[in-house]
C-alpha positions as CSV (number, residue, x, y, z in Angstrom):
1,X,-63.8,-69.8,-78.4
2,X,-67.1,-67.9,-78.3
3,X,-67.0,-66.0,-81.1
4,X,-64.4,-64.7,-83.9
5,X,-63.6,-61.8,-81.3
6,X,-62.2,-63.9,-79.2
7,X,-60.3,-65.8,-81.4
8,X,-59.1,-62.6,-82.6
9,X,-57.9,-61.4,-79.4
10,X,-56.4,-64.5,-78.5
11,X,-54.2,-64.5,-81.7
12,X,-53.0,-60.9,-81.4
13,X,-51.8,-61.6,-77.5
14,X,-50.0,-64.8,-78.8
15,X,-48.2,-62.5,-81.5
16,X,-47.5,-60.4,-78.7
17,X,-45.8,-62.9,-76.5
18,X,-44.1,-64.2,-79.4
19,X,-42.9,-60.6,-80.0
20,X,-41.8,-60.3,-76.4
21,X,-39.9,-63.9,-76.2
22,X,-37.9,-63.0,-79.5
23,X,-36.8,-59.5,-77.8
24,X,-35.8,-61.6,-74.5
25,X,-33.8,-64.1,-76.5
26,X,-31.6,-61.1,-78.0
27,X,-31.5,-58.9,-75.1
28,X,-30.6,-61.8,-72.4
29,X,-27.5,-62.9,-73.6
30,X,-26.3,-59.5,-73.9
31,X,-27.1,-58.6,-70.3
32,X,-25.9,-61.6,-68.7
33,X,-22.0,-60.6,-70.4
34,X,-23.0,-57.5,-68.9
35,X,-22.9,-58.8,-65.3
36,X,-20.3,-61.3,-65.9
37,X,-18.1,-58.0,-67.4
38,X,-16.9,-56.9,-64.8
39,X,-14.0,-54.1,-64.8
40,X,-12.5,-55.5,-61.6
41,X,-10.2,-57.7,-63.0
42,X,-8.0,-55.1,-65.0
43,X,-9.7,-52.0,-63.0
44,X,-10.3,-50.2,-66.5
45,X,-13.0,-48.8,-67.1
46,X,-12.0,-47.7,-70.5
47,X,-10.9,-51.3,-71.8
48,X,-14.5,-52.6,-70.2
49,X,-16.6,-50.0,-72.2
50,X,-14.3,-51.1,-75.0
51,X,-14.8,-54.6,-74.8
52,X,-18.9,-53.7,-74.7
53,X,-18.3,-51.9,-78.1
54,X,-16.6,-54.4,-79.9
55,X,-19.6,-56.6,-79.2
56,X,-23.0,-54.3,-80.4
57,X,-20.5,-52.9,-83.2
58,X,-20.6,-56.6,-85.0
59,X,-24.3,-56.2,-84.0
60,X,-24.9,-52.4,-85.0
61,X,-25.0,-50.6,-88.4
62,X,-23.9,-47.0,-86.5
63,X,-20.4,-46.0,-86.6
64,X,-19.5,-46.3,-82.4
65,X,-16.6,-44.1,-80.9
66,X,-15.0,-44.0,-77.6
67,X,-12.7,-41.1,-75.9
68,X,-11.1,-41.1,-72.7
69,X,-10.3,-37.1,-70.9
70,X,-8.2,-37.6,-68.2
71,X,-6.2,-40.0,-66.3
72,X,-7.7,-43.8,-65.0
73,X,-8.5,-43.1,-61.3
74,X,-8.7,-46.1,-58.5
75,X,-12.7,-46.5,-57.1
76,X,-14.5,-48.3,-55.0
77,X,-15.1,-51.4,-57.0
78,X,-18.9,-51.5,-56.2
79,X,-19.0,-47.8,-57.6
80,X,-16.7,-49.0,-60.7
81,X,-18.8,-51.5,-61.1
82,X,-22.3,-49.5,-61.1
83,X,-20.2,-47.2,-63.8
84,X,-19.9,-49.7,-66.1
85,X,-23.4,-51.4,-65.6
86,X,-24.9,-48.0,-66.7
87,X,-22.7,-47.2,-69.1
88,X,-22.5,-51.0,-70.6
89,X,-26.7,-50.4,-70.8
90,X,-26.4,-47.0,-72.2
91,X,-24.3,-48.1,-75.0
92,X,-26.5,-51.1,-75.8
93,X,-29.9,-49.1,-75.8
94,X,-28.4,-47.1,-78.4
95,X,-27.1,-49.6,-80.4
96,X,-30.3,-51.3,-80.1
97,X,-33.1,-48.8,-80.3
98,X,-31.7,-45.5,-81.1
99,X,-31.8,-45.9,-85.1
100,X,-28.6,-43.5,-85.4
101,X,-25.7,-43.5,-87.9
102,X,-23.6,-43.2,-84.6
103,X,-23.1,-43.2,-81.4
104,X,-20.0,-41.5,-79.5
105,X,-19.3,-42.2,-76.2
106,X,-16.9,-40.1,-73.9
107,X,-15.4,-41.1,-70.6
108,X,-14.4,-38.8,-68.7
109,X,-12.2,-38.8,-65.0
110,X,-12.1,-35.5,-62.9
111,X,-10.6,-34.6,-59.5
112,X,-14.3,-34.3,-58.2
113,X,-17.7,-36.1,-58.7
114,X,-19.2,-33.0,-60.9
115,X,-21.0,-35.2,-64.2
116,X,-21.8,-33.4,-66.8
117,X,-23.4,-34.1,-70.1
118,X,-22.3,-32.4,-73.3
């Protein structure tokens, strides 16, 4: 090291990689179940997001809630599939980072592909 700058610099990027490791080791395992999740053995979307509450709410101080409108419809597994990757993600950011007292999820089947967000 040159000077105390350098030393400086050199310990804040370490903390910083430290930093980054630690949020890798807590976020991996979660988004590995993610892709081993999938809703094509019981073609449920409901039971899936479910299954991805019960595990941030051990993790998560909020209060987390799930409702179902409307009747389970057959898809295209790949697009069943995509559903529940973006929804497993949504739920875990905000568990994660949101901060909230709760977080309320709502699934919702229609006749057409309209999405809407309250």
């Amino acid at each position: 090291m040159r000077d105390s700058a350098d030393h400086t610099r050199m310990v804040r990027a370490m903390e910083q990689l430290s930093t980054w490791l630690g949020q890798a080791t807590e976020e991996g395992p979660a988004a590995l179940n993610s892709l081993r999740a999938s809703t094509t053995e019981t073609n449920d979307l409901a039971e899936a997001f479910r299954r991805a509450i019960d595990e941030y709410r051990r993790a998560s101080r909020a209060a987390i809630s799930l409702s179902v409108n409307g009747d389970s419809r057959e898809m295209h597994p790949v697009v069943r599939d995509e559903i529940y990757r973006i929804g497993y993600e949504a739920i875990r950011n905000a568990c994660a980072h949101s901060g909230g007292d709760r977080v309320e999820i709502m699934l919702a089947y229609a006749h057409d592909t309209h999405v809407a967000y309250p």
